[in-house]
C-alpha positions in Angstrom: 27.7 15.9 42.7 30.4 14.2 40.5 28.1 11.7 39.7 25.0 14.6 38.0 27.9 16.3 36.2 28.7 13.5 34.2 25.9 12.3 34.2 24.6 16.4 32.6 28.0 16.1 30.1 27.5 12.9 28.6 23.9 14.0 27.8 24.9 17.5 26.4 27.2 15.4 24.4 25.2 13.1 22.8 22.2 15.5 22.0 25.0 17.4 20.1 26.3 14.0 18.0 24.8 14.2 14.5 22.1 12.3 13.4 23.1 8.9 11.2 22.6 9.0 7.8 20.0 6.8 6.1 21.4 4.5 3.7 19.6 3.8 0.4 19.1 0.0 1.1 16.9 1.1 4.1 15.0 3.5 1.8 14.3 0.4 -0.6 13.5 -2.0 2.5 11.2 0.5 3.9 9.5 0.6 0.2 9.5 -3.5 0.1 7.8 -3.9 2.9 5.2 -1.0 2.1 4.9 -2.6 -1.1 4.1 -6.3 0.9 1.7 -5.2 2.9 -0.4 -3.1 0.6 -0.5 -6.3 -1.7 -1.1 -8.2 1.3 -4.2 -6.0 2.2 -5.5 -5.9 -1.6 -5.4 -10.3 -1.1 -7.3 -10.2 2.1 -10.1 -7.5 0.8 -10.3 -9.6 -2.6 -10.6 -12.6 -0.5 -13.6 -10.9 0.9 -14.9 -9.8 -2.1 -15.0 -13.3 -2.9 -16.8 -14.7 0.2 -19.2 -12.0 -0.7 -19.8 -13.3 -4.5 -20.0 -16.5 -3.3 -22.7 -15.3 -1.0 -24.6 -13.6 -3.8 -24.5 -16.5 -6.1 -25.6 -19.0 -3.8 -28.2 -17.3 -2.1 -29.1 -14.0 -4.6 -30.5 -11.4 -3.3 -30.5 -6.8 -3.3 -29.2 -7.6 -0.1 -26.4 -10.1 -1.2 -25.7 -7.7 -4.0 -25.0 -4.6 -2.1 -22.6 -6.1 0.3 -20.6 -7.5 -2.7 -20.8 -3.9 -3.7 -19.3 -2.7 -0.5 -16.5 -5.6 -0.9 -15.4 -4.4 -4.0 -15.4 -0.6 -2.8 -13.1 -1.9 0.2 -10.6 -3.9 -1.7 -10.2 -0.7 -3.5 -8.7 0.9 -0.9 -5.4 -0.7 -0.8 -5.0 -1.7 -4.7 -5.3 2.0 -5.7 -2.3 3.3 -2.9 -0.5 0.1 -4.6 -0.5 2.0 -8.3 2.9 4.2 -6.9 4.7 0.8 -8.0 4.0 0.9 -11.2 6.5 2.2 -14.0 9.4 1.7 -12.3 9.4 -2.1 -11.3 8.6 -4.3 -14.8 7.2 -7.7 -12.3 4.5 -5.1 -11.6 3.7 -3.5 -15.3 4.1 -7.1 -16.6 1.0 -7.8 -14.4 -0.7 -5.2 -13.6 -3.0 -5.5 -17.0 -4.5 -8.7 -15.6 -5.7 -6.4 -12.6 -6.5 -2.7 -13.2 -7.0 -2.5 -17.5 -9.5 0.5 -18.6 -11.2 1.3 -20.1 -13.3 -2.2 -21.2 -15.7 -2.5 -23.9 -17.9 -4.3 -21.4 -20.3 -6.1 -24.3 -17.5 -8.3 -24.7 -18.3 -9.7 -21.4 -22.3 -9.3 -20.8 -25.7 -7.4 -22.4 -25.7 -4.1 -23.3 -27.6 -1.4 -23.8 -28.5 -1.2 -27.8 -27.6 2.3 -28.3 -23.9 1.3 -26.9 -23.4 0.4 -30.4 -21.8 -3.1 -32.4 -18.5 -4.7 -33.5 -16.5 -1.8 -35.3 -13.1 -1.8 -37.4 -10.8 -1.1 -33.9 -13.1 -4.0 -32.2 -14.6 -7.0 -34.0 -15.5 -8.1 -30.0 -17.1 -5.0 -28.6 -20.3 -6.8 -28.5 -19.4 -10.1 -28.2 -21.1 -11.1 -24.8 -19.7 -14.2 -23.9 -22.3 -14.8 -21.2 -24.9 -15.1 -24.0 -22.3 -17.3 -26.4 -21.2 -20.6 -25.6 -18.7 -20.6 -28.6 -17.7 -18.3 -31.0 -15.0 -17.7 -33.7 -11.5 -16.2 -32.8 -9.0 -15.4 -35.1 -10.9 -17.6 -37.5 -11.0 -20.3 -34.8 -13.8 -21.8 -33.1 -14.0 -21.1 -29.2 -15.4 -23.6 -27.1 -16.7 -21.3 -23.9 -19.2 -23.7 -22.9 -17.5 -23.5 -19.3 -16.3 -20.1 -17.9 -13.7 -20.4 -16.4 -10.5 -18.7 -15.2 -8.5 -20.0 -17.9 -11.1 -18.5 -20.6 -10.8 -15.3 -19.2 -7.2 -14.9 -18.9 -5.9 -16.9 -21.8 -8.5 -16.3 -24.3 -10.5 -13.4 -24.0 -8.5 -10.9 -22.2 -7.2 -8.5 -25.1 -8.8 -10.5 -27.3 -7.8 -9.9 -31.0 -4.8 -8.0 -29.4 -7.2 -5.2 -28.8 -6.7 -3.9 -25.1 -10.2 -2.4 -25.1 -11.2 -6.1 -24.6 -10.5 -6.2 -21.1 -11.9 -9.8 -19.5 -10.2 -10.3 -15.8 -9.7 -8.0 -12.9 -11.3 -5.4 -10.9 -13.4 -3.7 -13.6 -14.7 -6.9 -15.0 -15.8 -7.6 -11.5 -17.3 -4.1 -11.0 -19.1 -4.1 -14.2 -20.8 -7.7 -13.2 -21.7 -6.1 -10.2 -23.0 -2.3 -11.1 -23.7 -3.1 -14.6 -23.8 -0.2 -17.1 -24.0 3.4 -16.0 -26.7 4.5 -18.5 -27.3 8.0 -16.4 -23.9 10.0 -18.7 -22.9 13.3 -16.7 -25.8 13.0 -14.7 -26.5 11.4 -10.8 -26.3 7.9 -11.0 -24.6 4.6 -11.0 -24.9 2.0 -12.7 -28.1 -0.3 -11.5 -27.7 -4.1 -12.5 -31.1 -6.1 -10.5 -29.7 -8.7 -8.5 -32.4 -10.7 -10.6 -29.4 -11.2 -12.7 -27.7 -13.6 -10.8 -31.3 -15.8 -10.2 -32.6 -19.2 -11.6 -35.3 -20.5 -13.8 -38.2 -18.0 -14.5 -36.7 -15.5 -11.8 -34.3 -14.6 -14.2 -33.8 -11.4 -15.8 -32.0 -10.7 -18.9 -31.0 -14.5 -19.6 -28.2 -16.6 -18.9 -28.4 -16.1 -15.0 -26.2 -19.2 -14.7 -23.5 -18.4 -17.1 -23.5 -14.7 -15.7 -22.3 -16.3 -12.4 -20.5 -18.3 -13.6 -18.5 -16.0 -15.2 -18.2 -13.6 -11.9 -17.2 -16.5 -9.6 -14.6 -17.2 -12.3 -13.4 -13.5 -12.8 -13.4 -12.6 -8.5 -11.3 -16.3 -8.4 -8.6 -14.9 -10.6 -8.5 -11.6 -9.1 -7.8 -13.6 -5.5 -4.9 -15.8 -7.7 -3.5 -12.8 -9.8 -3.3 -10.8 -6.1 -1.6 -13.7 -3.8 0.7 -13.6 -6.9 1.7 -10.2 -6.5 2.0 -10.2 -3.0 4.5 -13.6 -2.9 6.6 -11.7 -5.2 7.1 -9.0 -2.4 7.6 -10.9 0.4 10.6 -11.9 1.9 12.9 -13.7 -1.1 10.3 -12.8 -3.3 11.3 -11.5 -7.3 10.2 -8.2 -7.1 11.5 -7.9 -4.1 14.8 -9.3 -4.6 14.9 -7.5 -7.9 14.5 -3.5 -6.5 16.9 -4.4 -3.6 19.9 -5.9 -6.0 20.8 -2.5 -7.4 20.1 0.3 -4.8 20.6 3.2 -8.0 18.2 1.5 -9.7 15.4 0.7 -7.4 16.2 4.7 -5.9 14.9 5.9 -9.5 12.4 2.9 -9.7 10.9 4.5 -6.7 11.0 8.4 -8.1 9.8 6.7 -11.6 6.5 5.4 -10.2 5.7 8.5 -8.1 6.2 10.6 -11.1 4.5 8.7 -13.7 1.5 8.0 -11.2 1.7 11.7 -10.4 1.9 12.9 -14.5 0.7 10.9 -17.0 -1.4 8.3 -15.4 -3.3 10.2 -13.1 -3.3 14.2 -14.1 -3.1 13.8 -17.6 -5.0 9.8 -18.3 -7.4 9.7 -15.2 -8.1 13.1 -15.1 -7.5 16.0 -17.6 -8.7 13.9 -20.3 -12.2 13.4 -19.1 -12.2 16.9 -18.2 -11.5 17.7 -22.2 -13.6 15.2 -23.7 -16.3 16.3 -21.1 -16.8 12.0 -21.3 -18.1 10.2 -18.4 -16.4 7.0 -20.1 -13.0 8.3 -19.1 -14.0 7.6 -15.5 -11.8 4.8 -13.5 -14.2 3.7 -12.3 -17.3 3.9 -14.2 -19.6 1.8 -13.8 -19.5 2.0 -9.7 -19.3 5.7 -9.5 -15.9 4.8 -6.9 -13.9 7.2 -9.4 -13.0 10.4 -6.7 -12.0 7.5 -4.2 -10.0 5.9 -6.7 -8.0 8.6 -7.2 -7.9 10.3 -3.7 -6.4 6.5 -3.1 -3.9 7.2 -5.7 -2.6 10.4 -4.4 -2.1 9.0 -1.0 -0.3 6.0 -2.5 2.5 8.3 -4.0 3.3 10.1 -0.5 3.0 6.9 0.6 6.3 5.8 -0.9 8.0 9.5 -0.5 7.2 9.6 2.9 7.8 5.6 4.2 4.5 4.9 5.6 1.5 3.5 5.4 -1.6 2.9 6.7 -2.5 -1.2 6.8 -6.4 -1.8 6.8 -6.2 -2.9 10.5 -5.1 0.3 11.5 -1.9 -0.9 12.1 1.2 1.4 10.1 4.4 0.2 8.4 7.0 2.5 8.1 10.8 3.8 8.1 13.6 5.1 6.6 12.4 7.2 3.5 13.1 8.7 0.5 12.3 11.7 2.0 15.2 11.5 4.2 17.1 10.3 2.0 16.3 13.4 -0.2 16.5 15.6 3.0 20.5 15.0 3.2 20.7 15.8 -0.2 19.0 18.9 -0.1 16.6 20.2 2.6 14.9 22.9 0.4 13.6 20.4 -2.4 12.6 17.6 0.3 10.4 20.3 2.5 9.1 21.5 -1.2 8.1 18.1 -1.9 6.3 17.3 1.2 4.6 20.5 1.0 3.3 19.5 -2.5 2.5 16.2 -1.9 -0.1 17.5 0.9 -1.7 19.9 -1.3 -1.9 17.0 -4.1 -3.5 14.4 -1.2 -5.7 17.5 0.0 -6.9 18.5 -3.5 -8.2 15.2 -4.4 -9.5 14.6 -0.8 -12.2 18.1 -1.6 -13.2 16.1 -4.9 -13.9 12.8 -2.6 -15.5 14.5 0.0 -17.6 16.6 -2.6 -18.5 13.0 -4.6 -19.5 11.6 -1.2 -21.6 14.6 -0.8 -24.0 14.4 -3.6 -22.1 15.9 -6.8 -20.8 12.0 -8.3 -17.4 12.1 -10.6 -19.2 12.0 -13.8 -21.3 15.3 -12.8 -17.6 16.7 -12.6 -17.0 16.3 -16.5 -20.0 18.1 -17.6 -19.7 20.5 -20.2 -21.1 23.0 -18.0 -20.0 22.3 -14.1 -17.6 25.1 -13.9 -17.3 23.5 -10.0 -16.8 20.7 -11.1 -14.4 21.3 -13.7 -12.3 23.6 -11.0 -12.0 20.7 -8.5 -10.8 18.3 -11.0 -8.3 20.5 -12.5 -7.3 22.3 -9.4 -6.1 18.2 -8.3 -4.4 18.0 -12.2 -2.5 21.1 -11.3 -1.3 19.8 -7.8 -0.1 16.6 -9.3 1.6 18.4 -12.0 3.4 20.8 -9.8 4.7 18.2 -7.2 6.1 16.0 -10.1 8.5 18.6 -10.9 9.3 18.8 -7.3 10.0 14.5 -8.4 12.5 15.9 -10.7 14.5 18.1 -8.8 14.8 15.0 -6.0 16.3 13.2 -8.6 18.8 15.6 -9.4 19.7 16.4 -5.9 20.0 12.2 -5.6 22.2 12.7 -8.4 20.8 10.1 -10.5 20.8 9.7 -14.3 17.3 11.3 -14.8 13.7 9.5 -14.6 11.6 8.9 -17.9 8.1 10.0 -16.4 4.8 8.9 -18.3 3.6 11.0 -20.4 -0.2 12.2 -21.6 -1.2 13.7 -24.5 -3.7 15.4 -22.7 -0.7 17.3 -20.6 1.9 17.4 -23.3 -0.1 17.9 -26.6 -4.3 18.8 -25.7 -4.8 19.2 -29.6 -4.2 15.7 -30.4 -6.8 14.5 -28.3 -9.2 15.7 -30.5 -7.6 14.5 -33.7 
């Protein structure tokens, strides 16, 4: 009997201990390792992509095409929930333009469509089609582009002229090789590139078959180069890293910074609200693919990601632990329960604009001028993602940190001078 009393006591007493408190170098080693495995899962699905190019270009076929297709759809998925570390950690905006830049003037790359227009003022190189060109004249220098390689693309053409609508590398360069042009404005339809593209000799369709390849083996390569980068960096005794774990104030904010800018500028007012406005199927992500509402759904679920200290690896398996919400939750219960409430309807509003896309109505049939559905849906997700970076805010305060500076969009902050 002595024996079951202590036994009953010592378990009353430590139910009734308090629970430790989570320490802010936890919260940023729980966001490290998020942030290593999501780069480690956009490396591996790249890597596919690029077995599946390889595939396509040594053996074309519709066949060969689509799968790439579905490889480039799939390395989607961890990129996008990746985005959440942007604007607070400079390693990633230092290289994040190498991976993600929109929009592109894609003539710069491939053919085009003539009413897609020429070279203007902004853009000597809108048309410039370096498939088609073997040289041509840069910053009154001669190019020699006779071989498309990797170092082309990234040292040469990307932003060429210092204009960033001259995108060259990364995942929309790919996608555009891939889909090709979407030619069908707010109506159904992706973009239809033959797989005849990517065929020799007489089989060829719209010239410079070889080149073309050449020029999406070299682009996919980079992609796989610019991504094992990114995902060194993270690892153990890697820069970035080392760098958000050296100042635990700083990396705390860098955390809030990228949720909030994600949340606001980049993905309410940017991604979103702006097409709505312009009623401009251009000012889809991604656009030529018709991926756009799982882009973003990807997006969304990328900033609770970091709130909540989880996520979801492509094997299923799940890294997690001490989070920001906790961290928030000693602080003040209220505005960490507010948040998580927010974030869900954020995550739940862009999942009914996926789910809807996947059902028939595509992104671009969103932005119509008159889909008042569609319209609804898009800006019922703005409005989510608005609301919950407020919520951002008040964490910060209640962290009592020095304030954020969240990314801003004209498109949020001033609508008139989108149109000027």
């Amino acid at each position: 009997m002595k024996s079951m009393l202590f036994a009953m006591t010592a378990t009353t007493a430590l139910t009734a201990l308090p629970a430790f408190a989570v320490e802010r170098a936890e919260v940023l080693d729980t966001y490290a390792n998020i942030a290593a495995a999501g780069y480690a899962d956009s490396l591996t699905t790249a890597q596919a992509l690029q077995t599946a190019v390889d595939v396509l270009l040594d053996q074309p076929s519709e066949a060969a095409l689509q799968a790439a297709r579905t490889a480039w759809i799939a390395a989607r998925v961890p990129y996008m929930q990746t985005e959440a570390y942007r604007f607070g950690n400079a390693i990633v905006d230092d290289w994040e333009g190498r991976v993600n830049a929109w929009p592109l003037d894609e003539g710069l790359i491939d053919y085009v469509e003539a009413t897609y227009g020429g070279a203007t003022d902004e853009n000597e190189f809108a048309v410039l089609n370096v498939v088609a060109n073997p040289s041509f004249t840069l910053s009154g220098e001669e190019v020699d582009a006779s071989a498309i390689t990797p170092a082309l693309l990234q040292d040469t053409l990307q932003e060429a002229d210092g204009v960033e609508a001259n995108v060259a590398t990364g995942y929309h360069a790919v996608e555009f090789l891939l889909w090709g042009q979407d030619l069908n404005g707010t109506d159904a339809g992706a973009g239809d590139r033959p797989w005849t593209d990517y065929t020799a000799g007489d089989d060829c369709t719209n010239g410079n078959c070889d080149r073309r390849g050449d020029y999406l083996r070299a682009v996919t390569d980079l992609l796989v180069t610019d991504l094992d980068e990114m995902a060194a960096a993270w690892a153990d005794g890697g820069a970035a890293r080392t760098a958000v774990l050296a100042d635990e104030t700083a990396g705390i904010s860098a955390m809030l910074t990228g949720m909030g800018s994600l949340s606001y500028g980049e993905l309410a007012g940017q991604r979103m609200k702006l097409g709505v406005m312009m009623n401009d199927p251009e000012e889809e992500h991604d656009c030529f693919s018709d991926n756009t509402h799982m882009s973003h759904y990807y997006d969304g679920l990328g900033v609770q990601n970091v709130y909540l200290g989880s996520y979801t690896r492509v094997d299923g398996s799940t890294v997690s632990g001490p989070s920001l919400s906790d961290l928030v939750a000693q602080a003040d219960p209220a505005i960490d329960a507010q948040l998580k409430t927010e974030l869900e309807a954020s995550v739940a509003a862009l999942a009914v604009i996926r789910d809807k896309a996947e059902a028939g109505m595509a992104y671009d049939q969103m932005l119509a001028r008159d889909n008042t559905e569609g319209e609804a849906l898009v800006m019922g997700a703005v409005d989510a993602l608005v609301i919950q970076t407020r919520s951002i805010e008040r964490a910060v305060a209640a962290l009592d940190l020095n304030g954020i500076a969240v990314e801003g969009s004209d498109s949020l902050d001033n609508p008139n001078a989108v149109f000027q």
